[in-house]
N, CA, C and O of each residue as an XYZ file, in Angstrom:
612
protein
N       8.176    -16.586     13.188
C       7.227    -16.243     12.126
C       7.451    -14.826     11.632
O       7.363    -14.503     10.448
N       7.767    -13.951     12.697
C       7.632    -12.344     12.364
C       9.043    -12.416     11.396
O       8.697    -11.984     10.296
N      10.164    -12.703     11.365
C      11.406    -12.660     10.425
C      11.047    -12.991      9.239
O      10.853    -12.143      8.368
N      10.880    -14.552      9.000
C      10.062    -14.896      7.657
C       9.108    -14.285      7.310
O       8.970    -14.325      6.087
N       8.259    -13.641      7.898
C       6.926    -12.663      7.358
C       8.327    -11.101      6.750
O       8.230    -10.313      5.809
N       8.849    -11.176      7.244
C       9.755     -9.624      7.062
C      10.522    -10.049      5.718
O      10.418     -9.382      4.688
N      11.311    -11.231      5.812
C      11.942    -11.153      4.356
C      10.660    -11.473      2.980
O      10.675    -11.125      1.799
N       9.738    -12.196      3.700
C       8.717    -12.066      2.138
C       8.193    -10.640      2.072
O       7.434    -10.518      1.111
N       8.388     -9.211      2.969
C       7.800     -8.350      2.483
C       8.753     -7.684      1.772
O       8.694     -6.784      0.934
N       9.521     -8.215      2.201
C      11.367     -7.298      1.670
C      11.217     -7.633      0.211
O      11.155     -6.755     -0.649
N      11.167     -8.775     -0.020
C      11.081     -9.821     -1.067
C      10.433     -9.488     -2.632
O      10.856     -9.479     -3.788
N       8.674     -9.124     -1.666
C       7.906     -8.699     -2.559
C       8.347     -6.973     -2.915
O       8.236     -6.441     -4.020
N       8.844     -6.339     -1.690
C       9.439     -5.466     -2.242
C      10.624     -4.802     -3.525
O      10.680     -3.693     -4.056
N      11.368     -5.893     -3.673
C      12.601     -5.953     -4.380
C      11.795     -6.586     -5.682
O      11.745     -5.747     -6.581
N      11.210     -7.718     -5.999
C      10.500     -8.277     -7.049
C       9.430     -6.991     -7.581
O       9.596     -6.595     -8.735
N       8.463     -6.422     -6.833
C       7.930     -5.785     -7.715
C       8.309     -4.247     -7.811
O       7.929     -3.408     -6.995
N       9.250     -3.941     -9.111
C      10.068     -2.758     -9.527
C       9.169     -2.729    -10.934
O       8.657     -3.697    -11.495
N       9.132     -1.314    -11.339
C       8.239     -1.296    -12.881
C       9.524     -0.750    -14.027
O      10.708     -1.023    -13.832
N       9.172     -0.173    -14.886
C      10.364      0.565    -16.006
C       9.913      1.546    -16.223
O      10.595      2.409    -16.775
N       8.555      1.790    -15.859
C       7.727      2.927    -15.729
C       6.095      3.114    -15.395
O       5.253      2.230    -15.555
N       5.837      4.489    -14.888
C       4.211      4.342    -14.020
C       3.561      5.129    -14.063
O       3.453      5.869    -13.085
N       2.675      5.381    -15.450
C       1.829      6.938    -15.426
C       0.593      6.506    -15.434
O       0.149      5.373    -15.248
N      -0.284      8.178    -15.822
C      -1.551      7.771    -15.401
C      -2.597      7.179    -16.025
O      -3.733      7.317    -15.572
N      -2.318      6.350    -17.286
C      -2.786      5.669    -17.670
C      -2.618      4.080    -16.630
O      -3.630      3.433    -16.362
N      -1.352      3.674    -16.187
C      -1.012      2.534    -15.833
C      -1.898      2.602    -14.406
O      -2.433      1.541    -14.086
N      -2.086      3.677    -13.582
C      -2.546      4.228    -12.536
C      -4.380      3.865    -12.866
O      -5.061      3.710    -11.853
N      -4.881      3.782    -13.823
C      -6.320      3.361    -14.104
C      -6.249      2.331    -14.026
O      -6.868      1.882    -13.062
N      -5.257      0.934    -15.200
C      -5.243     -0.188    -15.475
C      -4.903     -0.740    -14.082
O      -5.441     -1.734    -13.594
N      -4.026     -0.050    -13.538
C      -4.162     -1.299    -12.457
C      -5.147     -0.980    -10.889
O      -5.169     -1.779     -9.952
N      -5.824      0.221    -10.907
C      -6.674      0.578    -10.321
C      -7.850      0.026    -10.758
O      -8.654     -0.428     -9.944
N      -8.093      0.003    -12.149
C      -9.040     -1.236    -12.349
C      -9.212     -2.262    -11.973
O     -10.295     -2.719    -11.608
N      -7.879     -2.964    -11.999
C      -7.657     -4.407    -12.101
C      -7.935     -4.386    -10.336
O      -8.424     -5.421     -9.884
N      -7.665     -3.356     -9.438
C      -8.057     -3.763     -8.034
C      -9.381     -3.692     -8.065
O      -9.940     -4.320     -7.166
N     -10.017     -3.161     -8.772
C     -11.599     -3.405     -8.622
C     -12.248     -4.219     -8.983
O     -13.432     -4.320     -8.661
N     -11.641     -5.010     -9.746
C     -12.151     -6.353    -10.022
C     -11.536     -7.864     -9.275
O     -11.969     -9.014     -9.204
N     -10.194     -7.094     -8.741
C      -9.746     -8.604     -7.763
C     -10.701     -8.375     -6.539
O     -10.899     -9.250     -5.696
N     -11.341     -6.994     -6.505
C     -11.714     -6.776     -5.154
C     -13.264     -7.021     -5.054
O     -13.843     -6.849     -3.981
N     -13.975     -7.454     -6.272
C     -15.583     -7.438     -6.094
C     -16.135     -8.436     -5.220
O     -16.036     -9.661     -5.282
N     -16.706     -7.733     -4.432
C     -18.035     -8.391     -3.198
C     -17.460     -7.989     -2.114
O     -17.992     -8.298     -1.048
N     -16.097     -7.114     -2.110
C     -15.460     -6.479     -0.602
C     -15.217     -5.175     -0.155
O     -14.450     -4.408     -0.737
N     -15.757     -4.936      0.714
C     -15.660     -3.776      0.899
C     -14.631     -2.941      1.495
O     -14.376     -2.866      2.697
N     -13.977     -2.226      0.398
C     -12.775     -1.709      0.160
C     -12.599     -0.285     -0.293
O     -13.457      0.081     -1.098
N     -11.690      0.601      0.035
C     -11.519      1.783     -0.832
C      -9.791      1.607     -1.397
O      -8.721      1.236     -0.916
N     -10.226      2.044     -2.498
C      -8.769      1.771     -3.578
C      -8.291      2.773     -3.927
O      -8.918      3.549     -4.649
N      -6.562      3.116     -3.336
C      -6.571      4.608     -3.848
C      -4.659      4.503     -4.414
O      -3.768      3.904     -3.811
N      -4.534      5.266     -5.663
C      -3.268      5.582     -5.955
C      -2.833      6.594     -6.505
O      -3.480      7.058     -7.443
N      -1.555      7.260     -6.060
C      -1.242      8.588     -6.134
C      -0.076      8.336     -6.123
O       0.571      7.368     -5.724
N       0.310      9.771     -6.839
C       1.339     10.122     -6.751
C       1.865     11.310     -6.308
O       2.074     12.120     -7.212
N       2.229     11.772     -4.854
C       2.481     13.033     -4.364
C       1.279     12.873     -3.843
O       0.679     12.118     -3.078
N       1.049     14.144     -4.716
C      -0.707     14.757     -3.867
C      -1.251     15.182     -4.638
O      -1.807     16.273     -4.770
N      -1.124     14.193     -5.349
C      -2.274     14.276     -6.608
C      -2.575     12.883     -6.731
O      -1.636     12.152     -7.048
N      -3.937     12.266     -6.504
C      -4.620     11.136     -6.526
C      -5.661     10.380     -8.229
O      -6.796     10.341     -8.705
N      -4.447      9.994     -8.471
C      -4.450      8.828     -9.790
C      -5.852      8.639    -10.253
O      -6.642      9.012    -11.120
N      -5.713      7.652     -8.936
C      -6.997      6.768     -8.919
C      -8.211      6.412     -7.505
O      -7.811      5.786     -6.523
N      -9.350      6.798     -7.580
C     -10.118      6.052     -6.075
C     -11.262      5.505     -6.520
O     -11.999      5.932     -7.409
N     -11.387      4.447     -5.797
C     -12.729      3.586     -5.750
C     -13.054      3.456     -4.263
O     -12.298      3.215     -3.322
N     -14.401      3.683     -4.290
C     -14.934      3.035     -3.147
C     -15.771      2.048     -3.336
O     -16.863      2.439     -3.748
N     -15.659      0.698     -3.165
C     -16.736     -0.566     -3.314
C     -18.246     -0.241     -2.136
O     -18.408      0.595     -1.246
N     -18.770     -0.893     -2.455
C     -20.130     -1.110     -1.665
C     -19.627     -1.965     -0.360
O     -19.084     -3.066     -0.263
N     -20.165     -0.692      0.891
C     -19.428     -1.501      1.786
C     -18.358     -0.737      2.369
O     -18.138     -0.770      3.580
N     -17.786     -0.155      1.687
C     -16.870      1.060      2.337
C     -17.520      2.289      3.126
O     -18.662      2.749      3.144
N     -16.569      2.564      3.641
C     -17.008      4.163      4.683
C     -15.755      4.941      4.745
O     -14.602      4.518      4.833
N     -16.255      6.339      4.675
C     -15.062      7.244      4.716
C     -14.379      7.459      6.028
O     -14.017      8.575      6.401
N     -14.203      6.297      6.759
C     -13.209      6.036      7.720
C     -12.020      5.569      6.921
O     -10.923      6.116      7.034
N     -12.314      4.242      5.863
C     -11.442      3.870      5.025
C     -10.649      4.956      3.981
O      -9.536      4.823      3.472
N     -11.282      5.690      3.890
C     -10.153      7.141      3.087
C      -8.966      7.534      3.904
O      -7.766      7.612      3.645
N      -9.891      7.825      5.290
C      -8.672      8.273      6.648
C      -7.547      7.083      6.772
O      -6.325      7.215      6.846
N      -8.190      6.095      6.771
C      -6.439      5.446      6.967
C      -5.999      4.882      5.726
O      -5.119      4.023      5.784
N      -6.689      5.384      4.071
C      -5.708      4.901      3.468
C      -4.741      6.519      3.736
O      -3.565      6.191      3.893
N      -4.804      7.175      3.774
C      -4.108      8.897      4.486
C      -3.108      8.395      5.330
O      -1.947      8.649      5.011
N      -3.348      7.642      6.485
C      -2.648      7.155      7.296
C      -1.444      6.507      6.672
O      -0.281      6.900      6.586
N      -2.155      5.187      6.176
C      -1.377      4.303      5.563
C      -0.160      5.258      4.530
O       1.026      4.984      4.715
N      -0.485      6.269      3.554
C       0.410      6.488      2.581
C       1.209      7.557      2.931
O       2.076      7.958      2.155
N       0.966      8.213      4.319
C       2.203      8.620      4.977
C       3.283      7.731      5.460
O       4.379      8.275      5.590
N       3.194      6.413      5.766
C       4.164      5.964      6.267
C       5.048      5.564      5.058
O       6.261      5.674      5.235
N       4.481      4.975      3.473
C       4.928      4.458      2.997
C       5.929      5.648      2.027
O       6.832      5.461      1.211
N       5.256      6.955      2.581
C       6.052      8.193      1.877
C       7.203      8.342      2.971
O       8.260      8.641      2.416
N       7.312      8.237      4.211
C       7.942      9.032      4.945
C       9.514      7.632      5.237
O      10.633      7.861      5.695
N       9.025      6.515      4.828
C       9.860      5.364      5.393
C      10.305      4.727      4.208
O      11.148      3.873      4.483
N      10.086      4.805      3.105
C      10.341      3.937      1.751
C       9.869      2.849      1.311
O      10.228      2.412      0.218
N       9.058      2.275      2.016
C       8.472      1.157      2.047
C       6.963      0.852      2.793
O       6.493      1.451      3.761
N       6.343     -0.313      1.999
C       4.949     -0.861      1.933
C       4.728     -0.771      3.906
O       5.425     -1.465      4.647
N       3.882     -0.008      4.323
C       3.349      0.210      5.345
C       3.146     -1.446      6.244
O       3.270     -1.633      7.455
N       2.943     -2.057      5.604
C       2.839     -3.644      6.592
C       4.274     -4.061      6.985
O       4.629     -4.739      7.949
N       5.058     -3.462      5.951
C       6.711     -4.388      6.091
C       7.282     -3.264      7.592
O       7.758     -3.651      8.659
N       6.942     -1.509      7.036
C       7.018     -0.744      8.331
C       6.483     -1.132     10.082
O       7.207     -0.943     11.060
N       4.918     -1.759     10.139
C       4.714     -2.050     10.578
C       4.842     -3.377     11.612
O       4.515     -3.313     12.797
N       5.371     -4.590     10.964
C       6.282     -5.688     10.625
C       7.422     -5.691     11.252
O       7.670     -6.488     12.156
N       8.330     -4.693     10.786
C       9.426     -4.397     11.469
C       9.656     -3.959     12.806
O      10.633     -4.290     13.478
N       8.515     -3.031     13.264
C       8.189     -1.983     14.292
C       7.885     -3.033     15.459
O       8.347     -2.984     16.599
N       6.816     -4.208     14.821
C       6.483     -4.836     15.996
C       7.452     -5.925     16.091
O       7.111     -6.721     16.966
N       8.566     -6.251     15.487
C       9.573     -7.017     15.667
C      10.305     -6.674     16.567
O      10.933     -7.550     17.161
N      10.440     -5.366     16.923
C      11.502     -5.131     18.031
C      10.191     -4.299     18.848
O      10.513     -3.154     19.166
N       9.051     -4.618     19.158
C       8.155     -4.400     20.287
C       8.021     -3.203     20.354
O       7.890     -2.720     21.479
N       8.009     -2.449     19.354
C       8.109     -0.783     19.024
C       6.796     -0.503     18.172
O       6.322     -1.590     17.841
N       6.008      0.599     17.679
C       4.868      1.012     17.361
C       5.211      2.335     17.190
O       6.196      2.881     17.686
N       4.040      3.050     16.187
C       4.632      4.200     15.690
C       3.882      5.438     16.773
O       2.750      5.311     17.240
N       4.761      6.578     17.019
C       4.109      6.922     18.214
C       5.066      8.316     18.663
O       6.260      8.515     18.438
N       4.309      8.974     19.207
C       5.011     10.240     19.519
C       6.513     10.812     19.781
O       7.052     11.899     19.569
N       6.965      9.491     20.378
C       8.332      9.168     20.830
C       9.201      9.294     19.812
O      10.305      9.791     20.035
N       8.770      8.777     18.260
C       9.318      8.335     17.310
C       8.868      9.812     15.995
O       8.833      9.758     14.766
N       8.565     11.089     17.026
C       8.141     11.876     15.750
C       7.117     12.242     15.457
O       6.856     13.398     15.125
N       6.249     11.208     15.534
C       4.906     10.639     15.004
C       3.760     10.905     15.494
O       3.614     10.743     16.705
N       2.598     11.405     14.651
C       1.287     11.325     15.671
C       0.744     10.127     14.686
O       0.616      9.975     13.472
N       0.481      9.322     15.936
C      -0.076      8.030     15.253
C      -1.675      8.308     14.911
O      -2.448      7.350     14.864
N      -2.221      9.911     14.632
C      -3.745      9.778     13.798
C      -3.317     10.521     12.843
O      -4.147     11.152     12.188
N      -2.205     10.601     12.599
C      -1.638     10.788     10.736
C      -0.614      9.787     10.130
O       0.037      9.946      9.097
N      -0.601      8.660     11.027
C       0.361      7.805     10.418
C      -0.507      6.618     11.112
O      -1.158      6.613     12.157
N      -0.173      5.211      9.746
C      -0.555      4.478     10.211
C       0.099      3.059      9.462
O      -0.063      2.746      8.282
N       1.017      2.171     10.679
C       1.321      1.145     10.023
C       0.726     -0.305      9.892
O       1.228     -1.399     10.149
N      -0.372      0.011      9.461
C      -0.729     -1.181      9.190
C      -1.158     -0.979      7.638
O      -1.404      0.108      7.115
N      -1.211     -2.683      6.796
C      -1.203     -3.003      5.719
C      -1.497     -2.469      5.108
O      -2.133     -1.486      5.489
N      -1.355     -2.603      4.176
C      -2.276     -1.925      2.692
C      -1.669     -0.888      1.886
O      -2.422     -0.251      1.149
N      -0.443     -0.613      1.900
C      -0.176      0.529      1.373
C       1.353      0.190      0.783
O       2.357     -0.070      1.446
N       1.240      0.260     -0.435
C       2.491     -0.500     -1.276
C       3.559      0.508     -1.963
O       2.632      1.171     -2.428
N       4.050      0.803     -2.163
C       5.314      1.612     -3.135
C       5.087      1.341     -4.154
O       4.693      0.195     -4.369
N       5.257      2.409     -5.398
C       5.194      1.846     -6.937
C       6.530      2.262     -7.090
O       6.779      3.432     -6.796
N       7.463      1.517     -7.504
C       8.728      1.764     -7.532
C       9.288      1.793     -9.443
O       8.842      1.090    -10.349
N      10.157      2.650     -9.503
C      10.909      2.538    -11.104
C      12.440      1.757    -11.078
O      12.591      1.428     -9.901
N      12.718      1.656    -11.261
C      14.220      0.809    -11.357
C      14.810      2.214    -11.610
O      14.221      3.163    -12.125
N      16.010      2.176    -11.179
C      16.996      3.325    -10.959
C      16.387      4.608    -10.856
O      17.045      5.596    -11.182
N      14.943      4.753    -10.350
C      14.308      6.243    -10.207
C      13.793      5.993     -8.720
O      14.332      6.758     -7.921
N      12.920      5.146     -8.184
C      12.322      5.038     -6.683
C      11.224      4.840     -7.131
O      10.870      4.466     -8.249
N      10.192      5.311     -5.482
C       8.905      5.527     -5.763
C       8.686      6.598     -6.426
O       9.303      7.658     -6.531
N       7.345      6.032     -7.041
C       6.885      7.060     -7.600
C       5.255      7.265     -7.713
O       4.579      7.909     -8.516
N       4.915      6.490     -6.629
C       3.694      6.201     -6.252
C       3.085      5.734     -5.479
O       3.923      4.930     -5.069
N       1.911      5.498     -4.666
C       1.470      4.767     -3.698
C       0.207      3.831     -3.836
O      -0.815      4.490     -4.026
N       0.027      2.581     -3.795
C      -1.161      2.188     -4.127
C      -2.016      1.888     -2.949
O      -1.562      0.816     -2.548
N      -3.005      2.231     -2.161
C      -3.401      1.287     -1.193
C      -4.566      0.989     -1.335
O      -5.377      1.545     -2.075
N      -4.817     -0.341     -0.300
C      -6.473     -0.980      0.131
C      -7.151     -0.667      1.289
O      -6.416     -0.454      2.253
N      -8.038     -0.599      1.430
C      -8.218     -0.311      2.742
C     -10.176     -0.494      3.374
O     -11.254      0.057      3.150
N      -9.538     -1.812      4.375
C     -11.236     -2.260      4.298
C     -11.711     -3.849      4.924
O     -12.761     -4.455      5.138
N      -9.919     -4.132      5.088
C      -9.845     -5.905      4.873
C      -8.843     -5.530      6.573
O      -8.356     -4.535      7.109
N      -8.964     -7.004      6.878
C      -7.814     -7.023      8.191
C      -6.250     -6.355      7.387
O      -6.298     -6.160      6.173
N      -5.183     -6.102      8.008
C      -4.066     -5.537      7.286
C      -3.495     -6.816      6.808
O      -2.452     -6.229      6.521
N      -3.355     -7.493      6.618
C      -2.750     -8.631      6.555
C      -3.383     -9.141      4.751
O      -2.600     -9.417      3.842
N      -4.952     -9.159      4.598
C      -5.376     -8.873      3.641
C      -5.558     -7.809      2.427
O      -5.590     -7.998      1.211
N      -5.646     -6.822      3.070
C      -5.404     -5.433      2.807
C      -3.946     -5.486      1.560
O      -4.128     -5.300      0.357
N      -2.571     -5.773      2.175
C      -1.317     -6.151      1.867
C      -1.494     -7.050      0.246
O      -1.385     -6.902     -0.971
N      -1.909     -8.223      1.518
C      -1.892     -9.121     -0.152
C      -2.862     -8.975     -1.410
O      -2.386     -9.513     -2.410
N      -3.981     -8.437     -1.583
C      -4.794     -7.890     -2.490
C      -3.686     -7.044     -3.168
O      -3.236     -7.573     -4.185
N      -3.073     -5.688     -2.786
C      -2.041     -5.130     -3.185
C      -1.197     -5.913     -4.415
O      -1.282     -5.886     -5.642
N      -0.470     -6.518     -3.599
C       0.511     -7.347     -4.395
C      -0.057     -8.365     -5.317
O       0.418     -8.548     -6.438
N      -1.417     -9.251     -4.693
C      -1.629     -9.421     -5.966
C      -2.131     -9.123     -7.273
O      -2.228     -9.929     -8.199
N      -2.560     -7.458     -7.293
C      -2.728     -6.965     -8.320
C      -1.428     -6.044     -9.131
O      -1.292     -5.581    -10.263
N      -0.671     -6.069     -7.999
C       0.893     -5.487     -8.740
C       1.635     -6.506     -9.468
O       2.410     -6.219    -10.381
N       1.312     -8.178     -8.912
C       2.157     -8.851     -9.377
C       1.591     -9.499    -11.035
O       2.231    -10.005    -11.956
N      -0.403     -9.093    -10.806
C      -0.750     -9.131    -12.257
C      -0.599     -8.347    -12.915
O      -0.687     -8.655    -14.104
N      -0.353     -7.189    -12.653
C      -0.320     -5.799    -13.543
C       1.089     -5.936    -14.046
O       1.249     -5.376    -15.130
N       2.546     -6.743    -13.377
C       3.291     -6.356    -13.902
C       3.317     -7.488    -15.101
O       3.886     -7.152    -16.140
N       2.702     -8.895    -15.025
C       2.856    -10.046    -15.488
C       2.065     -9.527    -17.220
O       2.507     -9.990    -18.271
N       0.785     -8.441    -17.172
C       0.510     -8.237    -18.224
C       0.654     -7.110    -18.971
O      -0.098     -6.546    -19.766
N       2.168     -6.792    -18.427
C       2.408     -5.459    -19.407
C       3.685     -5.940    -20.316
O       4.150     -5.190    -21.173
């Protein structure tokens, strides 16, 4: 299961590439998570660097959920990729992120929710995450508002 879970994150990784991602697009599709996300309690956040786009907090959230979307968008800065696929990988070979590896695991955190906004021949150039849902949910909310945002531009 864990391999096939790894190439659909690879997958969704490679499929969702943009042509470009400013801060207008950074509202629209920060919107659009606030409306895939109504009745859950979630915090929605996207940035770029360290400067933060976009945040929502739904009804239902707590500023625990800020701390690990923090968590979450260090890994996806420091590794190149969506924090679940990091995570994914890590526990594929029975490994976890952790002092050994660099890491203080209460500034890094691999679990879900935390996606790459990628440009075609530029990289990331952004981070979107959820944070509020099991990681597993967390993830797919993500993608499925990246995969509507890209379907209606």
């Amino acid at each position: 299961m864990s391999e096939e879970l790894i190439k659909e994150l690879e997958r969704q990784e490679q499929d969702l590439v943009f042509d470009r991602f400013d801060n207008d697009d950074a509202w629209r599709l920060g919107s659009l998570l606030v409306s895939l996300a109504a009745g859950k309690p979630v915090a929605i956040d996207i940035r770029r660097g360290t400067q933060q786009l976009f945040h929502a907090a739904l009804p239902g959230a707590v500023a625990d959920n800020d701390r690990w979307i923090e968590r979450k968008v260090r890994v996806v800065e420091r590794f190149g990729a969506s924090s679940y696929l990091v995570g994914r990988r890590l526990a594929a070979k029975g490994q976890e992120l952790n002092a050994g590896m660099g890491l203080d695991p209460a500034e890094y955190a691999a679990h879900g929710g935390a996606f790459p906004v990628r440009i075609g021949n530029v990289g990331i150039v952004a981070v979107v995450t959820v944070s509020g849902l099991p990681q597993a949910d967390d993830h797919a909310l993500v993608v499925e508002a990246l995969t509507r945002f890209r379907s209606e531009r």
